[in-house]
PDB file of N, CA, C and O in Angstrom:
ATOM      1  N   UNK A   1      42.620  34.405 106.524  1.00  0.00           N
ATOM      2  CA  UNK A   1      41.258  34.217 106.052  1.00  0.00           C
ATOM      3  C   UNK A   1      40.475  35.490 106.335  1.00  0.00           C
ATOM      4  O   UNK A   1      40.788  36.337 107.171  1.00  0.00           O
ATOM      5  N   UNK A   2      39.690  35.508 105.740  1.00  0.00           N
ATOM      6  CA  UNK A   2      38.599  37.085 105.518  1.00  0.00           C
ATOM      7  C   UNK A   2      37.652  37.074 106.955  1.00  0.00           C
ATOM      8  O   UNK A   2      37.250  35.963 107.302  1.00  0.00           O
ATOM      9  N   UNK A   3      37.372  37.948 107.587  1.00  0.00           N
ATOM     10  CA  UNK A   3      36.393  37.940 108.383  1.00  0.00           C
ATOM     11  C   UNK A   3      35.063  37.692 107.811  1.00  0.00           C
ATOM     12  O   UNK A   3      34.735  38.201 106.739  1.00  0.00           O
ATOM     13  N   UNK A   4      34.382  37.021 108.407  1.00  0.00           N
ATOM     14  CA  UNK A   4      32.657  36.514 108.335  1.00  0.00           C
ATOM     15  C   UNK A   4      32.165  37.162 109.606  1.00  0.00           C
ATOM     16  O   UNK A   4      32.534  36.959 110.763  1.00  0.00           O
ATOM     17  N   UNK A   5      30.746  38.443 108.876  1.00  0.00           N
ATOM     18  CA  UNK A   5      30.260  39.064 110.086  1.00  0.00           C
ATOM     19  C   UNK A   5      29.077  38.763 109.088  1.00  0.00           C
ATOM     20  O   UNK A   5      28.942  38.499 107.894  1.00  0.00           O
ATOM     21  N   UNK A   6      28.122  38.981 110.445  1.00  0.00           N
ATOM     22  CA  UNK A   6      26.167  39.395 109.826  1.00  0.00           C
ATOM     23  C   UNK A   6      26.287  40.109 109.225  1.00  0.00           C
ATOM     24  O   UNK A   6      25.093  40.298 108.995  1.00  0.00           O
ATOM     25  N   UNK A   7      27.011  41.164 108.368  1.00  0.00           N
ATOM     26  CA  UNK A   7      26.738  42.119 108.044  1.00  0.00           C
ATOM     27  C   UNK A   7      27.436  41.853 106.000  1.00  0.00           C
ATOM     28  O   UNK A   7      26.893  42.125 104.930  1.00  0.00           O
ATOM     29  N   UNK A   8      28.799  41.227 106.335  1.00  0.00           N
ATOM     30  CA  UNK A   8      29.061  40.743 105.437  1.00  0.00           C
ATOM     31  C   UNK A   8      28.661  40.084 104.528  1.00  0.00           C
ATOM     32  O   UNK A   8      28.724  40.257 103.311  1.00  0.00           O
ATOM     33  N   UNK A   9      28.040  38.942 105.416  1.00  0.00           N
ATOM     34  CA  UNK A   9      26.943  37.549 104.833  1.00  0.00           C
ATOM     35  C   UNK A   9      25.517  38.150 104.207  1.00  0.00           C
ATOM     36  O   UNK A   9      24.906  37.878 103.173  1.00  0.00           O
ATOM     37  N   UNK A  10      25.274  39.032 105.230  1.00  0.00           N
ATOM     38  CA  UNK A  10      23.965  39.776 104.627  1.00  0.00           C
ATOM     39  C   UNK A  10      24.449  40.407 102.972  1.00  0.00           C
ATOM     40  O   UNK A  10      23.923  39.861 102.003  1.00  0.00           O
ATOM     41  N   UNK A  11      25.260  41.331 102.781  1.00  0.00           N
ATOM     42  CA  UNK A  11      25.754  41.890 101.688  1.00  0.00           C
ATOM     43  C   UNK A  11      26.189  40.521 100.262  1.00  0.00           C
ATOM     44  O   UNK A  11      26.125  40.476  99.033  1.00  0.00           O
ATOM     45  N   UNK A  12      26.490  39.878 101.050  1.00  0.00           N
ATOM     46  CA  UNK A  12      26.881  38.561  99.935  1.00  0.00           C
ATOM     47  C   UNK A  12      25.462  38.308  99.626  1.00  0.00           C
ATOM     48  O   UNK A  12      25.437  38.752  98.478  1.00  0.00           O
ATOM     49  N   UNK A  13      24.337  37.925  99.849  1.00  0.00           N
ATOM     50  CA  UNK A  13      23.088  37.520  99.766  1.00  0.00           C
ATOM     51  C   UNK A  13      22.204  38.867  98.763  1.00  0.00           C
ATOM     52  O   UNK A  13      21.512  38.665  97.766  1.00  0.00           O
ATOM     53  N   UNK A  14      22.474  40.071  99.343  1.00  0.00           N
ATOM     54  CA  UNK A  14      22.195  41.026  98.615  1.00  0.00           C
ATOM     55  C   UNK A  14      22.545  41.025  97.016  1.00  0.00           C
ATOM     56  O   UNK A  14      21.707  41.272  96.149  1.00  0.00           O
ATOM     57  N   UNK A  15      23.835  40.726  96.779  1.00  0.00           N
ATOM     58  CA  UNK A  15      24.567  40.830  95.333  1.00  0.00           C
ATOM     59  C   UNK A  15      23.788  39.820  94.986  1.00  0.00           C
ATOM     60  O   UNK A  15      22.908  40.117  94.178  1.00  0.00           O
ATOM     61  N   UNK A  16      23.855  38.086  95.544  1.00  0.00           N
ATOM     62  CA  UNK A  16      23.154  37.200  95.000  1.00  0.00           C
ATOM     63  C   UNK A  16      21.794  37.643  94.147  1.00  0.00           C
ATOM     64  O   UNK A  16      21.412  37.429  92.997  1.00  0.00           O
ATOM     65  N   UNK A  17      21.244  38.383  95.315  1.00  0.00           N
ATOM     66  CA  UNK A  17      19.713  38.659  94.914  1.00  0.00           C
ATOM     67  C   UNK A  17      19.586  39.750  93.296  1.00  0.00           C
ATOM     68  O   UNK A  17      18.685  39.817  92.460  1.00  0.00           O
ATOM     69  N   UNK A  18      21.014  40.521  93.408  1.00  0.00           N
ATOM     70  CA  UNK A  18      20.691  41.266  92.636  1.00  0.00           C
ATOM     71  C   UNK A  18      21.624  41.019  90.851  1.00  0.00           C
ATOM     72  O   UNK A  18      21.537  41.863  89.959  1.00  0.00           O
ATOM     73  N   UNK A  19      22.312  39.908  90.733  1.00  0.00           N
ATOM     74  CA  UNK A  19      22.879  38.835  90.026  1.00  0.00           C
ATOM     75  C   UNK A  19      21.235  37.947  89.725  1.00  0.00           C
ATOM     76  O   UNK A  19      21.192  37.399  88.624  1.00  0.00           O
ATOM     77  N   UNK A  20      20.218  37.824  90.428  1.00  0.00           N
ATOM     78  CA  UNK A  20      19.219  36.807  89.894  1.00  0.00           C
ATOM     79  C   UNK A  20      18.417  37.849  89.334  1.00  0.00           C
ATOM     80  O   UNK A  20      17.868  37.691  88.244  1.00  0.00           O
ATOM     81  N   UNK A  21      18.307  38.919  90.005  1.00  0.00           N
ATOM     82  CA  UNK A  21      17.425  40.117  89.749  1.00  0.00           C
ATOM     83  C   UNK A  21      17.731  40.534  88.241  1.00  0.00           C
ATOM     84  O   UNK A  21      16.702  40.727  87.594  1.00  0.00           O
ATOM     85  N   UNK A  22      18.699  40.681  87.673  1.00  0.00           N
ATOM     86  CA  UNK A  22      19.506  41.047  86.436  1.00  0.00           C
ATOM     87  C   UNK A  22      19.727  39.480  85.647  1.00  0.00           C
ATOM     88  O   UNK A  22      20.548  39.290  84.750  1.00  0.00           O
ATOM     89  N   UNK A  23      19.068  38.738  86.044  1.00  0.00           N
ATOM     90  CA  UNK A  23      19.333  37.746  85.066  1.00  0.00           C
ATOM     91  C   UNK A  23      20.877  37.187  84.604  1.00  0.00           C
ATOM     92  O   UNK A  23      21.251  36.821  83.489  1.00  0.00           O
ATOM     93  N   UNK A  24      21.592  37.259  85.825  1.00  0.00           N
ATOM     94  CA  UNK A  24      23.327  37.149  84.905  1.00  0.00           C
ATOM     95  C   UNK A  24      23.666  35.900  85.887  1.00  0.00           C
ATOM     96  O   UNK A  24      24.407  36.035  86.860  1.00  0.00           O
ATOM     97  N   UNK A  25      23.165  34.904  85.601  1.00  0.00           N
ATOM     98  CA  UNK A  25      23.566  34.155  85.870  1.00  0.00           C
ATOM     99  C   UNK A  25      25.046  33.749  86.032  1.00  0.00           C
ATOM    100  O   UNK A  25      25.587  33.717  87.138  1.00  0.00           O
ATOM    101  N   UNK A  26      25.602  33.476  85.019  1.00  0.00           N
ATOM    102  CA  UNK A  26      27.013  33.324  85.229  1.00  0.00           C
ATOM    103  C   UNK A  26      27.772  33.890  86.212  1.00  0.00           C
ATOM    104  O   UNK A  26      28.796  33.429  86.717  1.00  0.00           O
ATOM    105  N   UNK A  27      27.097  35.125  86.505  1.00  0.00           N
ATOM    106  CA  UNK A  27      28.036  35.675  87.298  1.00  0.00           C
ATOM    107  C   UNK A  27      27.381  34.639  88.818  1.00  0.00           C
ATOM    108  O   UNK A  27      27.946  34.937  89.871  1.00  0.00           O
ATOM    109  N   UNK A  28      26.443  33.681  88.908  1.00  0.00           N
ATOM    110  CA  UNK A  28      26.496  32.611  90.154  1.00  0.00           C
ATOM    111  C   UNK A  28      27.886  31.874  90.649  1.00  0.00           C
ATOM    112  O   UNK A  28      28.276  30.828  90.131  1.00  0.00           O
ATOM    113  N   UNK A  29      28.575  32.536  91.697  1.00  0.00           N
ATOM    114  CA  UNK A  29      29.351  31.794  91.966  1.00  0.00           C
ATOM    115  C   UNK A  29      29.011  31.831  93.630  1.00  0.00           C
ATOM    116  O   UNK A  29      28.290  32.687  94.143  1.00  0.00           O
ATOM    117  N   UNK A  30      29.831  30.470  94.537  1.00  0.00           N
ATOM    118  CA  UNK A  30      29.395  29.679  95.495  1.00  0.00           C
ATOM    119  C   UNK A  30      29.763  31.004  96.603  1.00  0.00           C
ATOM    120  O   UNK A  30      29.060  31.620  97.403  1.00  0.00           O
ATOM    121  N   UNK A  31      31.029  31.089  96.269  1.00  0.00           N
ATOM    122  CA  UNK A  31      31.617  32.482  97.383  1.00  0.00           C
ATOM    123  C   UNK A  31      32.253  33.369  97.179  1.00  0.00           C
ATOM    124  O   UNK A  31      33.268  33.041  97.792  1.00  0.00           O
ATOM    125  N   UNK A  32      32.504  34.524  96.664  1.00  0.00           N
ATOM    126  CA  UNK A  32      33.772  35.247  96.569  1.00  0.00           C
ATOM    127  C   UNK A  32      35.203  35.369  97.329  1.00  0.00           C
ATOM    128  O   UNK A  32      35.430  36.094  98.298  1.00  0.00           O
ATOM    129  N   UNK A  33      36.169  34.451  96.639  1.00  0.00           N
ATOM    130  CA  UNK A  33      37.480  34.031  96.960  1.00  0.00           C
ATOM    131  C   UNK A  33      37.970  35.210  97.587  1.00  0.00           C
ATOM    132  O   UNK A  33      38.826  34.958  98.435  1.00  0.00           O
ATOM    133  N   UNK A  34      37.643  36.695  97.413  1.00  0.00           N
ATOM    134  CA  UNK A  34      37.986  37.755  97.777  1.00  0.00           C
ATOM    135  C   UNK A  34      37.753  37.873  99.081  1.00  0.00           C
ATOM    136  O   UNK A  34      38.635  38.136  99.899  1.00  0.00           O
ATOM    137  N   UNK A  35      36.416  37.666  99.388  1.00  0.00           N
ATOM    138  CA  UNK A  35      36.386  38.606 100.478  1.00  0.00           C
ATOM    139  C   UNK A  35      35.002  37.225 101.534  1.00  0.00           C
ATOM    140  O   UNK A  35      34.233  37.448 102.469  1.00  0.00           O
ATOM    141  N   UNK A  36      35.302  35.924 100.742  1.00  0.00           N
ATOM    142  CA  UNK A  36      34.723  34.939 101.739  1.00  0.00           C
ATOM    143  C   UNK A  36      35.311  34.023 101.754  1.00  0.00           C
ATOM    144  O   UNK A  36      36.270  34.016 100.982  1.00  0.00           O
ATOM    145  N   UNK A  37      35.067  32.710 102.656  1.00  0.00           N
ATOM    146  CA  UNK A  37      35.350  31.811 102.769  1.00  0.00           C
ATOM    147  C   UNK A  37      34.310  30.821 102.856  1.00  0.00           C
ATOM    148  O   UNK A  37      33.370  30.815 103.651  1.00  0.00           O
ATOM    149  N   UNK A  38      34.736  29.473 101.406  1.00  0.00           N
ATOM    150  CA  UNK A  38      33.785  28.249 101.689  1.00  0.00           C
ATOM    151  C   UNK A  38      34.203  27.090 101.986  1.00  0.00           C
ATOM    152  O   UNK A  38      34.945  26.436 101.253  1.00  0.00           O
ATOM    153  N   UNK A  39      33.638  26.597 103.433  1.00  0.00           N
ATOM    154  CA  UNK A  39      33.816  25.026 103.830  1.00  0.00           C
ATOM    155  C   UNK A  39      32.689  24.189 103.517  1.00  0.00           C
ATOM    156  O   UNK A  39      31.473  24.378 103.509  1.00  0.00           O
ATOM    157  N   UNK A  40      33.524  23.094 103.230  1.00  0.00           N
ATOM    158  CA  UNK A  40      32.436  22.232 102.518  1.00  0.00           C
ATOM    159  C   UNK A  40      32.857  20.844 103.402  1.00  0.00           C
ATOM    160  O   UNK A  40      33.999  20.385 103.419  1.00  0.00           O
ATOM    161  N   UNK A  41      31.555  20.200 104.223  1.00  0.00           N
ATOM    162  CA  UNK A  41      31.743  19.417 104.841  1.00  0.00           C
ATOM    163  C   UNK A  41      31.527  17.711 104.801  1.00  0.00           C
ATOM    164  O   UNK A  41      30.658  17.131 105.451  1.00  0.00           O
ATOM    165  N   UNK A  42      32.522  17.036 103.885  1.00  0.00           N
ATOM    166  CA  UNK A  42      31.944  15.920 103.467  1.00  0.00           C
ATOM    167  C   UNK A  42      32.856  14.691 104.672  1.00  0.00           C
ATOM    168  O   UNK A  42      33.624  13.817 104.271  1.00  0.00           O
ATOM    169  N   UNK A  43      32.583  14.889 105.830  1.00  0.00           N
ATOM    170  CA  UNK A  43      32.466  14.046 106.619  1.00  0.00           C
ATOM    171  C   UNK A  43      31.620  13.217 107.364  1.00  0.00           C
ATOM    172  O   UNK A  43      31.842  12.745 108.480  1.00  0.00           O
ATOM    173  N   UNK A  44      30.964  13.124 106.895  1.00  0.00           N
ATOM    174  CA  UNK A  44      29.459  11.913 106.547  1.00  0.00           C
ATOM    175  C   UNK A  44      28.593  11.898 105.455  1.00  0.00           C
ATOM    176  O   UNK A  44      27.368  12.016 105.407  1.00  0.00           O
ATOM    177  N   UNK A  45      29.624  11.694 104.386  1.00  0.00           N
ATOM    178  CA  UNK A  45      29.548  11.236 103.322  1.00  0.00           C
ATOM    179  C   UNK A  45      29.848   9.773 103.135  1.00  0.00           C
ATOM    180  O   UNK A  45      30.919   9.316 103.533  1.00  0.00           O
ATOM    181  N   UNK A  46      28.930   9.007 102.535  1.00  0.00           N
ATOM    182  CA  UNK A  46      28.685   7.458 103.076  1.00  0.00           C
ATOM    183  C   UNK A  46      30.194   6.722 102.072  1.00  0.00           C
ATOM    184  O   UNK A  46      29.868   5.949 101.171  1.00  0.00           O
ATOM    185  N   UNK A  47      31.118   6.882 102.190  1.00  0.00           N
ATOM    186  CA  UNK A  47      32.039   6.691 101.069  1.00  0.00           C
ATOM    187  C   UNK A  47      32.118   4.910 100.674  1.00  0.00           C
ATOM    188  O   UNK A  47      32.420   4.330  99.631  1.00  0.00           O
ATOM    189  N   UNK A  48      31.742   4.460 101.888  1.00  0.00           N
ATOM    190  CA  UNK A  48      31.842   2.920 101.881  1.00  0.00           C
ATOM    191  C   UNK A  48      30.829   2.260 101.125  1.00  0.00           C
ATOM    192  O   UNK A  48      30.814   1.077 100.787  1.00  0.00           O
ATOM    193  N   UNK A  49      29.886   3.250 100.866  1.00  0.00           N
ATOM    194  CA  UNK A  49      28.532   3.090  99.935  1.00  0.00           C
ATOM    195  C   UNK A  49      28.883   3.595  98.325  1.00  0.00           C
ATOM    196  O   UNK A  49      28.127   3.087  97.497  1.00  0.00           O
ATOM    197  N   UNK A  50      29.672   4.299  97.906  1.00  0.00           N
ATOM    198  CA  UNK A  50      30.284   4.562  96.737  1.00  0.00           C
ATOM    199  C   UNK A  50      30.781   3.178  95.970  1.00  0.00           C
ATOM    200  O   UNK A  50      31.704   2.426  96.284  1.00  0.00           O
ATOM    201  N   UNK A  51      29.614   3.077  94.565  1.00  0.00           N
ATOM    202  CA  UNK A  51      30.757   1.926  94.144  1.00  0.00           C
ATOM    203  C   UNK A  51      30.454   2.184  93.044  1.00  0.00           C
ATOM    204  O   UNK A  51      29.228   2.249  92.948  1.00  0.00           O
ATOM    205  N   UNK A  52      31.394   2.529  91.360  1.00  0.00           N
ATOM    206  CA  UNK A  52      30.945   2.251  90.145  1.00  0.00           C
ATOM    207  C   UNK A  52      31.422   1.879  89.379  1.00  0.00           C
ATOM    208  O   UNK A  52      31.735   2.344  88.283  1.00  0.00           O
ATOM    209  N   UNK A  53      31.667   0.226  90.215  1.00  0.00           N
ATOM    210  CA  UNK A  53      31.898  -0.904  89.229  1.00  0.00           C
ATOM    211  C   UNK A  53      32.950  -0.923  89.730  1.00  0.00           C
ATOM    212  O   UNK A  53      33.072  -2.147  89.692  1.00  0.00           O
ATOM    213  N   UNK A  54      33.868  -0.585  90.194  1.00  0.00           N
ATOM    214  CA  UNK A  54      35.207  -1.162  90.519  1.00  0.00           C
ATOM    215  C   UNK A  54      35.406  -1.416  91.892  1.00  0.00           C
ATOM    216  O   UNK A  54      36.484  -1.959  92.137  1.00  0.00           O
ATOM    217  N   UNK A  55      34.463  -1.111  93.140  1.00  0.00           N
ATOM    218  CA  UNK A  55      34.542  -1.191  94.514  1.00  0.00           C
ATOM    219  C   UNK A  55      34.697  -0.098  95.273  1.00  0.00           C
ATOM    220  O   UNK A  55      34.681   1.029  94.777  1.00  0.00           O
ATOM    221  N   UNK A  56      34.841  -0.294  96.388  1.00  0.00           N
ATOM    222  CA  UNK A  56      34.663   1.158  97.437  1.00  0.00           C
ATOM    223  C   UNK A  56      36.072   2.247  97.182  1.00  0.00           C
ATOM    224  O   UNK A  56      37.201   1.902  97.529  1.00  0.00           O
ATOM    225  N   UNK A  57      35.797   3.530  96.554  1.00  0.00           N
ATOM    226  CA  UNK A  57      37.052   4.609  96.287  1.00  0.00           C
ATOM    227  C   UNK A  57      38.278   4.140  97.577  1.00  0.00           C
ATOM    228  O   UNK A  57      38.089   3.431  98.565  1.00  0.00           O
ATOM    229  N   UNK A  58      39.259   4.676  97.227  1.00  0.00           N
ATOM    230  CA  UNK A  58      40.249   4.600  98.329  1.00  0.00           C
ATOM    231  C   UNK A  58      40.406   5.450  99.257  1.00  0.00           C
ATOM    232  O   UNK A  58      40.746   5.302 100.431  1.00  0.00           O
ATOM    233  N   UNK A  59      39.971   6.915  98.293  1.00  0.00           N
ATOM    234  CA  UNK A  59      40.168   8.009  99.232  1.00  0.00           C
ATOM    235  C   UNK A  59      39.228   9.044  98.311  1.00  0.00           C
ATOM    236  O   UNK A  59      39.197   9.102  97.082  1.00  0.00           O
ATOM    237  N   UNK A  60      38.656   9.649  99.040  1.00  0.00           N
ATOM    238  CA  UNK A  60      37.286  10.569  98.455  1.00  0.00           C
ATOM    239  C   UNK A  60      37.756  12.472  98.636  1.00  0.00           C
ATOM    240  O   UNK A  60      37.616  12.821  99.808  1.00  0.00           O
ATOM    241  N   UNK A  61      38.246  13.627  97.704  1.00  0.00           N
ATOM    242  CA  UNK A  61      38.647  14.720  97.902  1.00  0.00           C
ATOM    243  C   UNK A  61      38.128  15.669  96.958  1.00  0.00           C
ATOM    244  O   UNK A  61      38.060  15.375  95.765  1.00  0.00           O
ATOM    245  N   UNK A  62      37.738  16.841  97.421  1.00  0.00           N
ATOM    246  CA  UNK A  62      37.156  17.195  96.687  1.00  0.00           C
ATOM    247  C   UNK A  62      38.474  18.477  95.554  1.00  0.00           C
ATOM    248  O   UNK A  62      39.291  19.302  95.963  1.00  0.00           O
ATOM    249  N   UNK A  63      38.087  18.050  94.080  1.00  0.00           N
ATOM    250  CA  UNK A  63      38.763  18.277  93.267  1.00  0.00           C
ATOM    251  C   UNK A  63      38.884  20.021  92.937  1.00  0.00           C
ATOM    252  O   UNK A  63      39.938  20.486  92.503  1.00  0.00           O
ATOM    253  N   UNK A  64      37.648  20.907  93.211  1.00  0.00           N
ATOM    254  CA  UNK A  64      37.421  21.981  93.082  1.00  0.00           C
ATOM    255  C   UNK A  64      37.985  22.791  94.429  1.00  0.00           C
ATOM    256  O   UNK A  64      37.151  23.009  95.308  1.00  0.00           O
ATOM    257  N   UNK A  65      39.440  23.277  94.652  1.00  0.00           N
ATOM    258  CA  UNK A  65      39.157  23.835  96.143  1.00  0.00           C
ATOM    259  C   UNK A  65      40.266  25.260  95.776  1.00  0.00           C
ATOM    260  O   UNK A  65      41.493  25.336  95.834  1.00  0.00           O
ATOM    261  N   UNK A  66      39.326  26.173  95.431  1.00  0.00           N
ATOM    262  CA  UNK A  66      40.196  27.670  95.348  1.00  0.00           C
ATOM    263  C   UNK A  66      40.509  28.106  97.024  1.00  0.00           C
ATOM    264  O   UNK A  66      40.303  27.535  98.095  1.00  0.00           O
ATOM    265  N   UNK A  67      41.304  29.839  96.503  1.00  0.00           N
ATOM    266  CA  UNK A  67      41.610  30.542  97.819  1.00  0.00           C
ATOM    267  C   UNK A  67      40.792  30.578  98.843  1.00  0.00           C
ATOM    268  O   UNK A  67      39.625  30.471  98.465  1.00  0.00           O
ATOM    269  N   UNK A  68      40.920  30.693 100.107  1.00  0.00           N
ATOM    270  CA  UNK A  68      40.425  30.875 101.294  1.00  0.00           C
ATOM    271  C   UNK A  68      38.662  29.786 100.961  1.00  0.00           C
ATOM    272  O   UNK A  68      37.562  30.338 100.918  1.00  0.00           O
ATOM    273  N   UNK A  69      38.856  28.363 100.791  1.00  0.00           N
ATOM    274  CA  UNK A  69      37.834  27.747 101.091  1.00  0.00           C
ATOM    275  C   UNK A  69      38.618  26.380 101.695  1.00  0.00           C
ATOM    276  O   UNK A  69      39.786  26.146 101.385  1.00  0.00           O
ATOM    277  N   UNK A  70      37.741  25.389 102.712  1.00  0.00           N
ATOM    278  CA  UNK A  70      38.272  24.370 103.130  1.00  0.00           C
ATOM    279  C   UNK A  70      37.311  23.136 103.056  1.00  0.00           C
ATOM    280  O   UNK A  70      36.083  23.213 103.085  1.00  0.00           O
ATOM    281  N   UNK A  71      37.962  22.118 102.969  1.00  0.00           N
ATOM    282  CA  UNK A  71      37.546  20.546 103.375  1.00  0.00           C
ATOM    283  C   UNK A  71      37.622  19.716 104.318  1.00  0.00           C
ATOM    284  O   UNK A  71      38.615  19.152 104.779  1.00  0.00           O
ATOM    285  N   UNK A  72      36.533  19.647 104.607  1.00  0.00           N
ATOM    286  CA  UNK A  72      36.866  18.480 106.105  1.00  0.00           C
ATOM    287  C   UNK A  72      35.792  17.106 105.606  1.00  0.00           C
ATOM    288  O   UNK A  72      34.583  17.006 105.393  1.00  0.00           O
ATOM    289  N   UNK A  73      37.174  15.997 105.555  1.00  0.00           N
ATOM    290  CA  UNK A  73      36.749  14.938 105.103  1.00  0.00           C
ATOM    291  C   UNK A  73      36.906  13.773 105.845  1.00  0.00           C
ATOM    292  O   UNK A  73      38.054  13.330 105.828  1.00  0.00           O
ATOM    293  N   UNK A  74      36.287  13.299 106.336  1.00  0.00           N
ATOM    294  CA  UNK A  74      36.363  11.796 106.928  1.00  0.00           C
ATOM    295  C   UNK A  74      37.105  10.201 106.671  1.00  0.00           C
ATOM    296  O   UNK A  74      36.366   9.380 106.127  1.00  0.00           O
ATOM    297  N   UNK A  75      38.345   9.797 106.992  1.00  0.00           N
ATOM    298  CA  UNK A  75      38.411   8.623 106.691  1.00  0.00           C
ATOM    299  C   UNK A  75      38.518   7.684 107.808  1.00  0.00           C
ATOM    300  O   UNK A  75      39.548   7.557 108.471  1.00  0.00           O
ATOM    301  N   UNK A  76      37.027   6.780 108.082  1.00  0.00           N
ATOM    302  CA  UNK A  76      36.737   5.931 109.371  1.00  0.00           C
ATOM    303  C   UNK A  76      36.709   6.889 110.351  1.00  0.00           C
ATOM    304  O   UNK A  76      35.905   7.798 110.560  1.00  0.00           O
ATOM    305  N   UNK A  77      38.113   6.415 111.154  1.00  0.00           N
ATOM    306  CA  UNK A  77      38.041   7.392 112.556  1.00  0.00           C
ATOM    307  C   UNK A  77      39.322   9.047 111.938  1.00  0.00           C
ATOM    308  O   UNK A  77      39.853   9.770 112.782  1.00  0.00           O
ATOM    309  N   UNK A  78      39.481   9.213 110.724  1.00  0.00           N
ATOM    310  CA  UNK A  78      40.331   9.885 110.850  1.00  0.00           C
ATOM    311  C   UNK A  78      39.645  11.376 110.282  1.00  0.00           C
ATOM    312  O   UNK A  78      38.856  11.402 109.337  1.00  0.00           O
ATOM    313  N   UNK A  79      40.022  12.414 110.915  1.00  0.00           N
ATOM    314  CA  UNK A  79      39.672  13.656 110.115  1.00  0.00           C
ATOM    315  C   UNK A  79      40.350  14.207 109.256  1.00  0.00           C
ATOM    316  O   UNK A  79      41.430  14.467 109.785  1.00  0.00           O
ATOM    317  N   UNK A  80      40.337  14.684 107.776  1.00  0.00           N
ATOM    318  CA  UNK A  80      40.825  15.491 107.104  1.00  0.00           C
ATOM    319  C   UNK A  80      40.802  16.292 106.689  1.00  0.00           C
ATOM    320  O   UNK A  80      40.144  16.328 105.649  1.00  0.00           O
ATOM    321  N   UNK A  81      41.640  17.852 107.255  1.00  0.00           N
ATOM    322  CA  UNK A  81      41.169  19.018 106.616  1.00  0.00           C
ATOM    323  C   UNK A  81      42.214  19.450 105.584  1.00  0.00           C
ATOM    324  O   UNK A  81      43.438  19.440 105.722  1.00  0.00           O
ATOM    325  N   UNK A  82      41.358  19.904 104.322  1.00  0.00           N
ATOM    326  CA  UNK A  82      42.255  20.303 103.458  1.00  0.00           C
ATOM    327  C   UNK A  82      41.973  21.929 103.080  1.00  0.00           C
ATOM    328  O   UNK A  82      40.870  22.100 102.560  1.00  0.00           O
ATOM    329  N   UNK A  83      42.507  22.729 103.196  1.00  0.00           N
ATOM    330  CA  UNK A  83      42.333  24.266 103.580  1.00  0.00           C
ATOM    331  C   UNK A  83      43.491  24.903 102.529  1.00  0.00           C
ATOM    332  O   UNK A  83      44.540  24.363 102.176  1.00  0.00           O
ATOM    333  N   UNK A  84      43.010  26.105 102.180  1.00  0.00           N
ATOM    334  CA  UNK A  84      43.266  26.848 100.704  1.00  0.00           C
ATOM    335  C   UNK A  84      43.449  28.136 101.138  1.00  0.00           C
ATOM    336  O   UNK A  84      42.479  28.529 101.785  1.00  0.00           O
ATOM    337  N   UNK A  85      44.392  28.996 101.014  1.00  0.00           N
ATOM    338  CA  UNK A  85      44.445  30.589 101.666  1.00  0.00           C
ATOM    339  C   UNK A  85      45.385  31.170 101.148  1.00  0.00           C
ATOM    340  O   UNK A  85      46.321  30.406 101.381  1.00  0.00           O
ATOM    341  N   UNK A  86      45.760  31.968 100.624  1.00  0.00           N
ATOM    342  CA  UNK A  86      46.540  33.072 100.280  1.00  0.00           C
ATOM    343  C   UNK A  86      46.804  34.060 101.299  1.00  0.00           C
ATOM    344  O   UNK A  86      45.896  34.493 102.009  1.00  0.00           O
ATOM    345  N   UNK A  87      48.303  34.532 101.430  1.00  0.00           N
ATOM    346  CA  UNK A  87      48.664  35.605 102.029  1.00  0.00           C
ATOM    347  C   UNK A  87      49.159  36.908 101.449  1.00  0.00           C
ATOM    348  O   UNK A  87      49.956  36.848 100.513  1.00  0.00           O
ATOM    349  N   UNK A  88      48.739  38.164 101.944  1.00  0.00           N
ATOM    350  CA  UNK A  88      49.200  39.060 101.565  1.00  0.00           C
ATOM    351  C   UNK A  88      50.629  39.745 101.544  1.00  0.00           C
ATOM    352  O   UNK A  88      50.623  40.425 102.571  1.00  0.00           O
ATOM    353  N   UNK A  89      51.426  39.863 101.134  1.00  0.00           N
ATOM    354  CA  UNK A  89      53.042  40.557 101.504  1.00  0.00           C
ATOM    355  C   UNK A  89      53.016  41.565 100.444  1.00  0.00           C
ATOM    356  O   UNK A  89      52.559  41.584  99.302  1.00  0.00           O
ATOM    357  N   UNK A  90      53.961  42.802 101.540  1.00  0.00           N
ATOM    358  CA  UNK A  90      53.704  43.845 101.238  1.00  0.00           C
ATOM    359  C   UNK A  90      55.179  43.639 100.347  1.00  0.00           C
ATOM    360  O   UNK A  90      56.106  42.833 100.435  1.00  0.00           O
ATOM    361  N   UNK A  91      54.846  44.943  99.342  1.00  0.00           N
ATOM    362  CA  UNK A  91      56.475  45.141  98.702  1.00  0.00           C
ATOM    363  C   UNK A  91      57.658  46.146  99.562  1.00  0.00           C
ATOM    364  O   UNK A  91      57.535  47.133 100.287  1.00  0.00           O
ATOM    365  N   UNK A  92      58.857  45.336  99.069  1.00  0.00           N
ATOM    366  CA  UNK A  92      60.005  46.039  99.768  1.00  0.00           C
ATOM    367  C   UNK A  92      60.520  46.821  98.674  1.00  0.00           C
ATOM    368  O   UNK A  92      61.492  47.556  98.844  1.00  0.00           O
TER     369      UNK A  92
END
């Protein structure tokens, strides 16, 4: 996984600013797979409260999960992390 420094995070926020500044939307994305990492924490997420029309889901995951981002999901007492990463290997 990529290092996360103040300095990094600051620079990610910078591009943001300058992606809104230029109007290019599209280019909005959550993190750069390159050179960040996004966890997304849906472990108190009310899942037992989920119902549409057929009753409470069985199991709740999130469907979107590229390189170097993770999930930590809750079922009752159980934790689930589901984690995404690529490694580098060099050529022989």
């Amino acid at each position: 996984m990529p290092s996360i420094t103040k300095e990094s995070y600051i620079q990610y926020l910078d591009r943001l600013e300058t992606i809104v500044a230029k109007k290019e939307m599209h280019k909005l994305k959550p993190y750069d797979p390159e050179t960040g990492c996004l966890v997304t924490n849906l472990s108190k997420l009310p899942v037992n409260r989920l119902n549409f029309g057929t009753g409470e889901p069985d199991f709740i995951f999130p469907l979107t999960i590229e390189k170097n981002s993770a999930a930590v999901l809750a079922d009752k007492e159980h934790f689930i992390l589901r984690l995404a990463y690529t490694t580098t290997r060099k050529s022989q």
